[in-house]
PDB file with one MODEL, atoms N, CA, C and O in Angstrom:
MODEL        1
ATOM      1  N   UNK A   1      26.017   9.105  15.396  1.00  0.00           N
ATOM      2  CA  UNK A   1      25.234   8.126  16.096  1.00  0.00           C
ATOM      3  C   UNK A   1      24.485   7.250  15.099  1.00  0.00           C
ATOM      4  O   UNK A   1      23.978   7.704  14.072  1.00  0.00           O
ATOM      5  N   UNK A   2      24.454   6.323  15.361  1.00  0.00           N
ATOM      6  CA  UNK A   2      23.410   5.183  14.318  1.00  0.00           C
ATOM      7  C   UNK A   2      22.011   5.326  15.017  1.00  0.00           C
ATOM      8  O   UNK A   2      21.784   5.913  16.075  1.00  0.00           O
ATOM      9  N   UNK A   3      21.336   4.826  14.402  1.00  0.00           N
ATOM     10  CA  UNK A   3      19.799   4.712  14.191  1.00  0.00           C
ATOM     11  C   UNK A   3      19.048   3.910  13.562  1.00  0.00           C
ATOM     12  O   UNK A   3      19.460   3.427  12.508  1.00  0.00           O
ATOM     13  N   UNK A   4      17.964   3.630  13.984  1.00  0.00           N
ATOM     14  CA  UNK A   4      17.267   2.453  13.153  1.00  0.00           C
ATOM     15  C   UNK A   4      15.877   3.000  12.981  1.00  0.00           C
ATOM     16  O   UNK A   4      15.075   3.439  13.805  1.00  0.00           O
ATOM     17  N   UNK A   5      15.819   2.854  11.716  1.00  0.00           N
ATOM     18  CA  UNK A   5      14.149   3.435  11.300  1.00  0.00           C
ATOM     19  C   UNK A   5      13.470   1.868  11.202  1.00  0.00           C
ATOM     20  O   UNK A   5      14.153   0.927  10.799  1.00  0.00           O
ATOM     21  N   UNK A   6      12.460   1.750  11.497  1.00  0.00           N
ATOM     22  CA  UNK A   6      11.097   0.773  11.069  1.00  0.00           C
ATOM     23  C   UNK A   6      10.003   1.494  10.106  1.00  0.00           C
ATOM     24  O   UNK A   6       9.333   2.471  10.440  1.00  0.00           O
ATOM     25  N   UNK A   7       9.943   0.787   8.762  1.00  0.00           N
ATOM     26  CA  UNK A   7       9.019   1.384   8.166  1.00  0.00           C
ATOM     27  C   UNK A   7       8.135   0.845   7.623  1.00  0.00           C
ATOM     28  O   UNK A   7       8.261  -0.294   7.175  1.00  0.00           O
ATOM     29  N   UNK A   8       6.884   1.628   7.523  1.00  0.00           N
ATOM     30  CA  UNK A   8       5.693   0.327   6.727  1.00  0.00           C
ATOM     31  C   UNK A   8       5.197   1.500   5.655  1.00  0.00           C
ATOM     32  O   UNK A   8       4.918   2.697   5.601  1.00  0.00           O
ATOM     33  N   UNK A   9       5.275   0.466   4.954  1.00  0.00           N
ATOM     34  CA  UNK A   9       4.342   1.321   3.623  1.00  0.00           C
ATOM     35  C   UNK A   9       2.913   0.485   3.003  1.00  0.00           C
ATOM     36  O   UNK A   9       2.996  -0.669   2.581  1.00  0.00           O
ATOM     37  N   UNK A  10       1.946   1.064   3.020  1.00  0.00           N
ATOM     38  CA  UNK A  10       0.904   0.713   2.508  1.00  0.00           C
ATOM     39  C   UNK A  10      -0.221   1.464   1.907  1.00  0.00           C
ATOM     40  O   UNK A  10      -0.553   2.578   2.313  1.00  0.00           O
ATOM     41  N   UNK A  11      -0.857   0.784   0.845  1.00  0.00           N
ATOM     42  CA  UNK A  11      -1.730   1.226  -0.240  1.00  0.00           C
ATOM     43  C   UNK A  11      -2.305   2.184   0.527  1.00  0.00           C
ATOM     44  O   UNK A  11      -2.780   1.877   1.620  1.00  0.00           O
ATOM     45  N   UNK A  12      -2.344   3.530   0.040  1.00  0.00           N
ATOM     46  CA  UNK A  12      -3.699   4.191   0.233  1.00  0.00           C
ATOM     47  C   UNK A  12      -5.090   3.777   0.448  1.00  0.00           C
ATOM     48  O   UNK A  12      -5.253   2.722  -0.165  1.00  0.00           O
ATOM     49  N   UNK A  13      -6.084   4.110   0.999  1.00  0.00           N
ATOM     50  CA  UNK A  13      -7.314   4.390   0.929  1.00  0.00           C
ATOM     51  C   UNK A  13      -7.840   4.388  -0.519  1.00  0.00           C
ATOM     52  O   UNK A  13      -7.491   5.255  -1.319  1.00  0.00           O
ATOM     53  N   UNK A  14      -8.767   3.299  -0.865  1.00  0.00           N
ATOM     54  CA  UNK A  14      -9.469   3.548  -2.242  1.00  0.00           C
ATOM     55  C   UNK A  14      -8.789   2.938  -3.327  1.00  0.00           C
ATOM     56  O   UNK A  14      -9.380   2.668  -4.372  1.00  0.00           O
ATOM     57  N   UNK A  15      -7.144   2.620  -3.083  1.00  0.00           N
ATOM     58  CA  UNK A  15      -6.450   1.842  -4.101  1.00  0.00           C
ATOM     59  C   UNK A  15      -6.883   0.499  -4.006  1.00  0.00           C
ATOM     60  O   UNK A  15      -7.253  -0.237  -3.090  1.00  0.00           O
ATOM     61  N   UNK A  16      -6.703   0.388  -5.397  1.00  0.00           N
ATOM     62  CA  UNK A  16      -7.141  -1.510  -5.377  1.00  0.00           C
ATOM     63  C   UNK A  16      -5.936  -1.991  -4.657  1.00  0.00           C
ATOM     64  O   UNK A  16      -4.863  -1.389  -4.626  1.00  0.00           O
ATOM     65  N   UNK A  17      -6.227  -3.246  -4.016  1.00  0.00           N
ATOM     66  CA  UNK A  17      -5.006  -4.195  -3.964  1.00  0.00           C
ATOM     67  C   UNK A  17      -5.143  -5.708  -3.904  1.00  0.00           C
ATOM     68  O   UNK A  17      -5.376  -6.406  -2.917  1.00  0.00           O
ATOM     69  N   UNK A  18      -4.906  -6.150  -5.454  1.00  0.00           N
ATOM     70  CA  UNK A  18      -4.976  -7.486  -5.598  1.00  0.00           C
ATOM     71  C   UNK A  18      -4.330  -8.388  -4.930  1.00  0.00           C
ATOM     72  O   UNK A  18      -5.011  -9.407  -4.821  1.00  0.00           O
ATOM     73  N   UNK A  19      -3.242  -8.465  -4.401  1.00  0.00           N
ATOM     74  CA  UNK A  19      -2.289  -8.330  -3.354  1.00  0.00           C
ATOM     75  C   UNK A  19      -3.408  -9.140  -1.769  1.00  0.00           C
ATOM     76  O   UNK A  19      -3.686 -10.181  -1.174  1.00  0.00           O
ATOM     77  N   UNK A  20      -3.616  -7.826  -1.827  1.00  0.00           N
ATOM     78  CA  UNK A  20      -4.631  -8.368  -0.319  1.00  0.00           C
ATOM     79  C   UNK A  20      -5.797  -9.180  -0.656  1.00  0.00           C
ATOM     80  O   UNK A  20      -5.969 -10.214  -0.011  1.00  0.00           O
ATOM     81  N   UNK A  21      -6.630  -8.857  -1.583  1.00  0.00           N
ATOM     82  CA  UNK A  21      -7.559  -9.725  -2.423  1.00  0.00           C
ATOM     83  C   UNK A  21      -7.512 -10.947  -2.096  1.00  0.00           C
ATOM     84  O   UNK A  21      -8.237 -11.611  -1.355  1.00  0.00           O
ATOM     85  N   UNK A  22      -6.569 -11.216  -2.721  1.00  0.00           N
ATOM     86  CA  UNK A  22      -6.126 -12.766  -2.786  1.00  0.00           C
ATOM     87  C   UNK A  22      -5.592 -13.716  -1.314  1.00  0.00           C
ATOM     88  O   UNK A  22      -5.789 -14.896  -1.026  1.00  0.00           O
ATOM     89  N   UNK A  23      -4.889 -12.672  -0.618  1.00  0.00           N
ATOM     90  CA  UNK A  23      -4.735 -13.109   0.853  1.00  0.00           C
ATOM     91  C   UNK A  23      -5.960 -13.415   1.392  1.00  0.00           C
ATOM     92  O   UNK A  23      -6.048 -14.416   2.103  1.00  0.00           O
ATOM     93  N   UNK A  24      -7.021 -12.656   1.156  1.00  0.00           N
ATOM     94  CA  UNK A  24      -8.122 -12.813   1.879  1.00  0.00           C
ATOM     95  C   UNK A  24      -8.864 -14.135   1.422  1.00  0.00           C
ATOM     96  O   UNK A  24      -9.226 -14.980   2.241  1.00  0.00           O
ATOM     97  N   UNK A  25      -9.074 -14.261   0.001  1.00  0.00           N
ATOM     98  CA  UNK A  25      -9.862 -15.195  -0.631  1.00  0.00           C
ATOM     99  C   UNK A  25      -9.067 -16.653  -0.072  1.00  0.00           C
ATOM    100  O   UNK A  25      -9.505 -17.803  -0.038  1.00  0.00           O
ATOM    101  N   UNK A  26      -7.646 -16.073   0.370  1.00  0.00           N
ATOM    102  CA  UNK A  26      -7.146 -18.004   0.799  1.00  0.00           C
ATOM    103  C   UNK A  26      -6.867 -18.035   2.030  1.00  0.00           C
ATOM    104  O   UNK A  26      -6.457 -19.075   2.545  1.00  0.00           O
ATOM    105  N   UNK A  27      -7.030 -16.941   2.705  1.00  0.00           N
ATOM    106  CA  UNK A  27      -7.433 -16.766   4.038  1.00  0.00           C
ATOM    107  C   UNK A  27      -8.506 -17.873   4.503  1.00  0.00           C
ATOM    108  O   UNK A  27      -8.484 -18.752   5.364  1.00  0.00           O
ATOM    109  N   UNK A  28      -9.650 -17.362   3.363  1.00  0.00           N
ATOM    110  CA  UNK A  28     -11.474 -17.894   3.377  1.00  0.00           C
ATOM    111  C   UNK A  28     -11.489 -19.108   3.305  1.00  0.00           C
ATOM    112  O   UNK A  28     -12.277 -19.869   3.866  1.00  0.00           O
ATOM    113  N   UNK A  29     -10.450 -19.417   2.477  1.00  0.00           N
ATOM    114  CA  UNK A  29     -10.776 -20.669   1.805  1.00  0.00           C
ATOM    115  C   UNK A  29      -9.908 -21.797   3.150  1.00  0.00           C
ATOM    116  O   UNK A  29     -10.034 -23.016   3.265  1.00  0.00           O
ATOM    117  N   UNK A  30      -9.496 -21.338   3.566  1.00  0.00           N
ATOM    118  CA  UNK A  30      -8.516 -22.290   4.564  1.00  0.00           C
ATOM    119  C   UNK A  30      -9.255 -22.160   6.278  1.00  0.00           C
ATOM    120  O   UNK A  30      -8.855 -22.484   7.396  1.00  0.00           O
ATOM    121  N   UNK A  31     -10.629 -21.449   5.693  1.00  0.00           N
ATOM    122  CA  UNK A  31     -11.434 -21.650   7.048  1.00  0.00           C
ATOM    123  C   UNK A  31     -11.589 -20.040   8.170  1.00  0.00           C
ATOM    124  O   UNK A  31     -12.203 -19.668   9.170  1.00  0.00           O
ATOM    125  N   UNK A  32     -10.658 -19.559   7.252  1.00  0.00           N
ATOM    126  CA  UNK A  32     -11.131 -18.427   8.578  1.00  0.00           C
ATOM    127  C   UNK A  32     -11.792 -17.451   7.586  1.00  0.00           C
ATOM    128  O   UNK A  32     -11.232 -16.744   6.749  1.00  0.00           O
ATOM    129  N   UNK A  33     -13.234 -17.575   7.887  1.00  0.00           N
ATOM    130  CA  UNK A  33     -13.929 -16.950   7.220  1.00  0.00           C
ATOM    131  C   UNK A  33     -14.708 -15.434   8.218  1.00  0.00           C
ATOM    132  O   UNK A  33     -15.623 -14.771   7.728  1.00  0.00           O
ATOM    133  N   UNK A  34     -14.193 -15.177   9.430  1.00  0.00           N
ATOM    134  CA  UNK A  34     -14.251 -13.847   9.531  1.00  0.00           C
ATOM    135  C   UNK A  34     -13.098 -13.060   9.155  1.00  0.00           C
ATOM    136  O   UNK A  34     -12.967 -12.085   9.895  1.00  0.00           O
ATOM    137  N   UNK A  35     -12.270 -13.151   8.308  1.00  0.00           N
ATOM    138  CA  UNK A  35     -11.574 -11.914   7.771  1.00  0.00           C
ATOM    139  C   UNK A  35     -12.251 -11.363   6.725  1.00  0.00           C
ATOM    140  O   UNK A  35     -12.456 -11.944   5.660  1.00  0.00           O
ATOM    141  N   UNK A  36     -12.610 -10.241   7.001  1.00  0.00           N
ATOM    142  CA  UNK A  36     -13.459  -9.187   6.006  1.00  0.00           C
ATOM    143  C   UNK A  36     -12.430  -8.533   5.174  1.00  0.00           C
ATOM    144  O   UNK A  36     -12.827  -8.488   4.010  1.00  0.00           O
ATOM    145  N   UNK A  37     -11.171  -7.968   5.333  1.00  0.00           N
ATOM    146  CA  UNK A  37     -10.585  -7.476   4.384  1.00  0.00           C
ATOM    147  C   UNK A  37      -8.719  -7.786   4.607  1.00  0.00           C
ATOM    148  O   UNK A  37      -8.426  -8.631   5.453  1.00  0.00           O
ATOM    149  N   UNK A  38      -8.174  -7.457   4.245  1.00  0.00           N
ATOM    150  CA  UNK A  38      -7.089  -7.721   4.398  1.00  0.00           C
ATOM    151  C   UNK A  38      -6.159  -6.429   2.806  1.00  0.00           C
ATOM    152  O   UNK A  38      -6.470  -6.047   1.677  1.00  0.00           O
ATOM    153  N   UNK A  39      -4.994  -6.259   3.766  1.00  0.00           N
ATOM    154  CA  UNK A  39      -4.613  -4.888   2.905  1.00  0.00           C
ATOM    155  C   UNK A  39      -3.148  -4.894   3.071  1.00  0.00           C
ATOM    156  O   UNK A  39      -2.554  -4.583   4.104  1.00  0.00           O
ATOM    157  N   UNK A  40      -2.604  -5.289   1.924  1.00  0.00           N
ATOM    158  CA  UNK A  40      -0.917  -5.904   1.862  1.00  0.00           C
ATOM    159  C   UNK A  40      -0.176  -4.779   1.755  1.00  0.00           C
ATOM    160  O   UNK A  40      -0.580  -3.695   1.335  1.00  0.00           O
ATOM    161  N   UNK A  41       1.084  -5.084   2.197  1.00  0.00           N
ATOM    162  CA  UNK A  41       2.395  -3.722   2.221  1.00  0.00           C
ATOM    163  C   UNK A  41       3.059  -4.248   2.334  1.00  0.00           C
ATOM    164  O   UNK A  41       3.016  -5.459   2.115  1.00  0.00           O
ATOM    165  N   UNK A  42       4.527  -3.314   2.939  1.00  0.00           N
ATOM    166  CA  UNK A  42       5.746  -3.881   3.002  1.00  0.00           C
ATOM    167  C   UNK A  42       6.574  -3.234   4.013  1.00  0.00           C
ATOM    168  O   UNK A  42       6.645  -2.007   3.934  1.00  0.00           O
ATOM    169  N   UNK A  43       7.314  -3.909   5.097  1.00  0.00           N
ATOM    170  CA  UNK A  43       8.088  -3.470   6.311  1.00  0.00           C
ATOM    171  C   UNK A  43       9.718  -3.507   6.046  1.00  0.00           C
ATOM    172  O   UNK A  43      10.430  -4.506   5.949  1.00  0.00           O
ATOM    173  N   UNK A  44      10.057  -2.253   5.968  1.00  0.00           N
ATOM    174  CA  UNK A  44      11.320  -2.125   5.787  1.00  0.00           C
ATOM    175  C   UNK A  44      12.385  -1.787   7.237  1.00  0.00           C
ATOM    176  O   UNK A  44      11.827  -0.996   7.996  1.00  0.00           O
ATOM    177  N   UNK A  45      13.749  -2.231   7.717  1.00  0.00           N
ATOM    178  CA  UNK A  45      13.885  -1.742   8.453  1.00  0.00           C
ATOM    179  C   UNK A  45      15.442  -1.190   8.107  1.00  0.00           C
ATOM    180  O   UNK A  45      16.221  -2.029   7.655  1.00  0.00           O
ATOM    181  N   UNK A  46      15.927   0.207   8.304  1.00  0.00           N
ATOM    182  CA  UNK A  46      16.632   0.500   8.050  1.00  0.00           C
ATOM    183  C   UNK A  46      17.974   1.087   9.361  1.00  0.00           C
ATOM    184  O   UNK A  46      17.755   1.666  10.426  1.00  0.00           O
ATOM    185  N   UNK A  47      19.378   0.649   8.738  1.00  0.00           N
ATOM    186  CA  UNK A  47      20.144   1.231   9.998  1.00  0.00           C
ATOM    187  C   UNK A  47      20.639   2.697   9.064  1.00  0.00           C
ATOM    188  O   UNK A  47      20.430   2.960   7.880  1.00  0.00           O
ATOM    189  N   UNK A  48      21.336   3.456  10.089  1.00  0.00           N
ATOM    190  CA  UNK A  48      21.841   4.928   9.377  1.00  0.00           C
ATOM    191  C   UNK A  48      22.641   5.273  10.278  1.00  0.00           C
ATOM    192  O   UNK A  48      22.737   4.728  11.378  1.00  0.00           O
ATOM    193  N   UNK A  49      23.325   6.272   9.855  1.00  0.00           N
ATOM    194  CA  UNK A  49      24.493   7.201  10.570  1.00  0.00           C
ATOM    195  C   UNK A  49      23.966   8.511  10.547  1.00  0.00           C
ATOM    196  O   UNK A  49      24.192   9.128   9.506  1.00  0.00           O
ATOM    197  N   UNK A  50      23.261   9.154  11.509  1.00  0.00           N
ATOM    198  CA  UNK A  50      23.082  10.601  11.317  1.00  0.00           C
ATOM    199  C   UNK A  50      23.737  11.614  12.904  1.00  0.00           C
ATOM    200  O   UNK A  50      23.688  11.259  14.082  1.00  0.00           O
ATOM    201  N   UNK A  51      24.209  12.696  12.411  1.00  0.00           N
ATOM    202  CA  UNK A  51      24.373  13.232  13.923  1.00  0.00           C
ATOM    203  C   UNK A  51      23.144  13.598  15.136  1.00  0.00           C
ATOM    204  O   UNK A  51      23.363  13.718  16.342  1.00  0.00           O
ATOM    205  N   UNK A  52      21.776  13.738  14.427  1.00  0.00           N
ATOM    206  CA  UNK A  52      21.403  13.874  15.443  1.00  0.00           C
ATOM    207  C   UNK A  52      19.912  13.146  14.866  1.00  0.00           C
ATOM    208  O   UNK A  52      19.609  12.737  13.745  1.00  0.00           O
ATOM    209  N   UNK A  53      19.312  13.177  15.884  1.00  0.00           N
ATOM    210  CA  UNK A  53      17.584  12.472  15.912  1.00  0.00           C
ATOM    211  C   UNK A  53      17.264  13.137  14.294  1.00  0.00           C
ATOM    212  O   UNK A  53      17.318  12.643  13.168  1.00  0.00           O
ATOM    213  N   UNK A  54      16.927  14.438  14.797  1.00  0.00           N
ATOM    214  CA  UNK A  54      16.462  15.938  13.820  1.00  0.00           C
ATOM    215  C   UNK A  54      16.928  15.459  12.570  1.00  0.00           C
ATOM    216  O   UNK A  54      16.049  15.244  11.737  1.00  0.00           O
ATOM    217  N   UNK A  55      18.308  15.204  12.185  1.00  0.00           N
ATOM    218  CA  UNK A  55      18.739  14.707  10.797  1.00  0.00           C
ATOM    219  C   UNK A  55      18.450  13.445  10.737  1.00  0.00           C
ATOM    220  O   UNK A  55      17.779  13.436   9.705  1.00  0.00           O
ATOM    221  N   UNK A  56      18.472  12.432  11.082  1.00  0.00           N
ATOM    222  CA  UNK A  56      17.610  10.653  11.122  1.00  0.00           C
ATOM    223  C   UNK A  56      16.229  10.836  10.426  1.00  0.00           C
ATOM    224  O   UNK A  56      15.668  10.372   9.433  1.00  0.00           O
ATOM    225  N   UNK A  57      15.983  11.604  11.273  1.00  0.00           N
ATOM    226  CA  UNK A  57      14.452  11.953  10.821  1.00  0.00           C
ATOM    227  C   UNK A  57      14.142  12.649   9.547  1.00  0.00           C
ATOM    228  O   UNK A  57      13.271  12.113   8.862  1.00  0.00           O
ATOM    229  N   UNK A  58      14.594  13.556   9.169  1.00  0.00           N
ATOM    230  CA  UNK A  58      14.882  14.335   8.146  1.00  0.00           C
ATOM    231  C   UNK A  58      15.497  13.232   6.671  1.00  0.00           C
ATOM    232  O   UNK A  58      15.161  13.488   5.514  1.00  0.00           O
ATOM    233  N   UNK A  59      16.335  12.143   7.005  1.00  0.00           N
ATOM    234  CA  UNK A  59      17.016  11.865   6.274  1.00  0.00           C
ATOM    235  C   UNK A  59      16.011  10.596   5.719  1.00  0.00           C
ATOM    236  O   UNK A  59      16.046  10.385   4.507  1.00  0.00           O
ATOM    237  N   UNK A  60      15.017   9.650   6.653  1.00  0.00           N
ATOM    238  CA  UNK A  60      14.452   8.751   6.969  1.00  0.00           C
ATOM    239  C   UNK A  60      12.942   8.986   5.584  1.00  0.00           C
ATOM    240  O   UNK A  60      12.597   8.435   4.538  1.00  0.00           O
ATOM    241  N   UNK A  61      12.560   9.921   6.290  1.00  0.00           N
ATOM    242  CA  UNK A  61      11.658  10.974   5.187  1.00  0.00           C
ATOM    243  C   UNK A  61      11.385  11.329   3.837  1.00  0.00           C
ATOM    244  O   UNK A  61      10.501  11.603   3.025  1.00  0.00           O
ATOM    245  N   UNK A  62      12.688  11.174   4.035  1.00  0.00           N
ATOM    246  CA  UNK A  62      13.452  12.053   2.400  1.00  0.00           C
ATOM    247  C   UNK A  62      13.373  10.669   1.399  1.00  0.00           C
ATOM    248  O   UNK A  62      12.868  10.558   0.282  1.00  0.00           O
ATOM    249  N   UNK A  63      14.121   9.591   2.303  1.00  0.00           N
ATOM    250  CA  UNK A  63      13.958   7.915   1.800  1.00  0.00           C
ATOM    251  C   UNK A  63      12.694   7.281   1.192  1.00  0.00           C
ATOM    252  O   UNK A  63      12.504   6.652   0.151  1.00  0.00           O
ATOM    253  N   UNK A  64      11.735   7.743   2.408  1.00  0.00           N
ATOM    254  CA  UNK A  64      10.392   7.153   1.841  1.00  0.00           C
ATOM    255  C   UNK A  64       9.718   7.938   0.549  1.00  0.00           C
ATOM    256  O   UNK A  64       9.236   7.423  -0.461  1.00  0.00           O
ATOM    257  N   UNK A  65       9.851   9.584   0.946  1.00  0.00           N
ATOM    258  CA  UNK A  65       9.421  10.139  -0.170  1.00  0.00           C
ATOM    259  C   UNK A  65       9.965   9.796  -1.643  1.00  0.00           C
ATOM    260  O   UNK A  65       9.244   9.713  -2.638  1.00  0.00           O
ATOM    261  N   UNK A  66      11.048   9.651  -1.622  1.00  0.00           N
ATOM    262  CA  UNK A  66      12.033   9.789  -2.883  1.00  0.00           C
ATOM    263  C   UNK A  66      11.980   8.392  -3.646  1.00  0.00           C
ATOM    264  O   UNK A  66      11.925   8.208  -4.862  1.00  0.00           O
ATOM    265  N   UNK A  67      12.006   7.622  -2.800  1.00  0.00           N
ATOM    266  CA  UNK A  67      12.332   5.725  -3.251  1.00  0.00           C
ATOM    267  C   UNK A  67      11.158   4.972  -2.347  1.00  0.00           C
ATOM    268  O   UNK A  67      10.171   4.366  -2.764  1.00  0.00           O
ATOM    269  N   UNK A  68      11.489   5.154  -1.268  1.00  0.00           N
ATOM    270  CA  UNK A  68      10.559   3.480  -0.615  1.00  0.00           C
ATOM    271  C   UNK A  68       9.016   3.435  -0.528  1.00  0.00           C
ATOM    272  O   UNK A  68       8.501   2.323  -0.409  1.00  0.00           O
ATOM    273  N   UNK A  69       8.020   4.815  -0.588  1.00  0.00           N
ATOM    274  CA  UNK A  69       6.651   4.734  -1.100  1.00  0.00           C
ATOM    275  C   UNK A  69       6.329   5.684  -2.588  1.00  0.00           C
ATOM    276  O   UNK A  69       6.857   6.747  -2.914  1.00  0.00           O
ATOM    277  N   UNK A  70       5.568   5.103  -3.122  1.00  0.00           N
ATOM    278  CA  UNK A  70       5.234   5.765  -4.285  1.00  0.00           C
ATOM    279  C   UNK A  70       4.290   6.976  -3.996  1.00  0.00           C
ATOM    280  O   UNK A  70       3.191   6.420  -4.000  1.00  0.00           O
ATOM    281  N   UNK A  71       4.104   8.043  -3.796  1.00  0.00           N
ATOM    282  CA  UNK A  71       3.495   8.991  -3.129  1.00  0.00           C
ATOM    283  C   UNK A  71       2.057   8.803  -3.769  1.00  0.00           C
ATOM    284  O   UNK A  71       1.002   8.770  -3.136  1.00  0.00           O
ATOM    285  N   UNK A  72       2.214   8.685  -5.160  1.00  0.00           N
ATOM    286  CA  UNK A  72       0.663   8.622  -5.868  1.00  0.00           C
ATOM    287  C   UNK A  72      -0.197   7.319  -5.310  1.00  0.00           C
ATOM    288  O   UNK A  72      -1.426   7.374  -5.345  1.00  0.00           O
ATOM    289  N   UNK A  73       0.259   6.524  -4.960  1.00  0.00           N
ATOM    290  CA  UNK A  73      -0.478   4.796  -4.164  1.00  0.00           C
ATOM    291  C   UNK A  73      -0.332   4.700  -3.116  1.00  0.00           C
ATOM    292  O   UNK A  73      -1.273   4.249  -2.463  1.00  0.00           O
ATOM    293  N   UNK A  74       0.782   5.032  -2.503  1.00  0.00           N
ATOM    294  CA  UNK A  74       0.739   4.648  -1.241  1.00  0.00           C
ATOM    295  C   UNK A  74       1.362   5.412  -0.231  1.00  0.00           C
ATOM    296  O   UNK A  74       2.200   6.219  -0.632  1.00  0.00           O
ATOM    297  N   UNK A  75       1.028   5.313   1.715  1.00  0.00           N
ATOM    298  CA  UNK A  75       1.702   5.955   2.424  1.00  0.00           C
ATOM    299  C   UNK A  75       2.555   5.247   3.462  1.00  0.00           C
ATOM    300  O   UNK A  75       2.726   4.050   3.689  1.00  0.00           O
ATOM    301  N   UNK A  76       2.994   6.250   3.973  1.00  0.00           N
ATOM    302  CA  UNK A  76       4.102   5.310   4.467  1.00  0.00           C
ATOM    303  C   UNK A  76       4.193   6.308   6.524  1.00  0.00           C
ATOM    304  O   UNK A  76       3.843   7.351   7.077  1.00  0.00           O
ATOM    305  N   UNK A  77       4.746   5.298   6.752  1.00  0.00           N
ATOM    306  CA  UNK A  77       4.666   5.966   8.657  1.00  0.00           C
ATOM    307  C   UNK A  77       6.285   5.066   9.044  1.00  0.00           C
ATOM    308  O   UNK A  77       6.500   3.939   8.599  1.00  0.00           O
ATOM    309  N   UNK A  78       7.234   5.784   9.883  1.00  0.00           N
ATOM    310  CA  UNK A  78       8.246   4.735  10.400  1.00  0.00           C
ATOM    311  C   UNK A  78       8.235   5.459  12.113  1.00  0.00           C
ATOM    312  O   UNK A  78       7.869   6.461  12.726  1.00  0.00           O
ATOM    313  N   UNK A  79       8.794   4.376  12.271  1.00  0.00           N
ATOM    314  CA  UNK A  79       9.611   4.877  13.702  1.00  0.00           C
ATOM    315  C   UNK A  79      11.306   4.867  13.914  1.00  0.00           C
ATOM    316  O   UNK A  79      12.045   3.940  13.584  1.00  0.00           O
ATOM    317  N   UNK A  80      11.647   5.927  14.442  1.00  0.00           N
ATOM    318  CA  UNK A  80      13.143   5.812  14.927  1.00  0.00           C
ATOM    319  C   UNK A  80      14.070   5.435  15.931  1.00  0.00           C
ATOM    320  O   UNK A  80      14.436   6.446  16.529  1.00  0.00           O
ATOM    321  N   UNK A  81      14.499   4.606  16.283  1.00  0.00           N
ATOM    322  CA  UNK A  81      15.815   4.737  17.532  1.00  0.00           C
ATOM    323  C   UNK A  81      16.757   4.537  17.362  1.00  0.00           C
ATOM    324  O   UNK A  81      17.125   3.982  16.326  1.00  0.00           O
ATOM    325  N   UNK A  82      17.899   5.061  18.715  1.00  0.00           N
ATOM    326  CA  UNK A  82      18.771   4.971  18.303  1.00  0.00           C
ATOM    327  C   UNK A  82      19.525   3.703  18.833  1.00  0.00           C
ATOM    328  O   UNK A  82      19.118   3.195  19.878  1.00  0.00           O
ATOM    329  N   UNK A  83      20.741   3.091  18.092  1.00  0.00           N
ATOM    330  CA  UNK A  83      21.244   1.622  18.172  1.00  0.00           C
ATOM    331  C   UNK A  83      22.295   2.414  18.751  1.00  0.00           C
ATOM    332  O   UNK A  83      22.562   3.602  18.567  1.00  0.00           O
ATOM    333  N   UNK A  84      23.016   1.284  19.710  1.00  0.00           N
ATOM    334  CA  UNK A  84      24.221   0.948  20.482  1.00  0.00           C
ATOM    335  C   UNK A  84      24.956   0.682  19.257  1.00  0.00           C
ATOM    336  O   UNK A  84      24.671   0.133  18.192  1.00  0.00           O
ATOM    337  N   UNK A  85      26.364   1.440  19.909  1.00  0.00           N
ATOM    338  CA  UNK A  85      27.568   1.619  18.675  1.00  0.00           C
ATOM    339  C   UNK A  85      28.101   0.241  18.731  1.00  0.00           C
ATOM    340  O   UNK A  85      27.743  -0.559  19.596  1.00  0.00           O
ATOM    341  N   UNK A  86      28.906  -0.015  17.862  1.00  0.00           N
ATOM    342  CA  UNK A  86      29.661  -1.891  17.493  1.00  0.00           C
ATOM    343  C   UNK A  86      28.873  -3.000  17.203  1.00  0.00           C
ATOM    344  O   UNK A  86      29.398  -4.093  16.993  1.00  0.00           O
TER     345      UNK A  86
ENDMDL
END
């Protein structure tokens, strides 16, 4: 069965992120000056072949841990479903 993970990864708690910094400061500067913080990442969305949810999930996991978040900076959360075959 195929599957589609949605994933977001973003900075930990307490990590700097110049990244968002700067979103914010030209956020400010372009007038919207109630944004208090702003905190940048990245949305990945992935398709897969697994036989069941249990392995998607398992396999999805293994992705973020291994390659798509850096465990020491940042965390990461996805969601799964499953896609219509063709």
């Amino acid at each position: 069965m195929r599957w589609r993970a949605r994933v977001w990864v973003t900075l930990r708690a307490g990590v700097l992120d110049p990244q968002g910094a700067a979103t914010r400061s030209a956020l400010v500067s372009l007038g919207f000056t109630g944004v208090q913080t702003v905190r940048a990442g990245k949305f990945l969305e992935l398709e897969l072949v697994a036989a069941s949810r249990e392995e998607a999930d398992r396999q999805v996991a293994d992705m973020c841990r291994r390659l798509l978040a850096n465990p020491v900076t940042e965390d990461f959360r996805y969601e799964l479903e499953g896609c219509q075959e063709g």
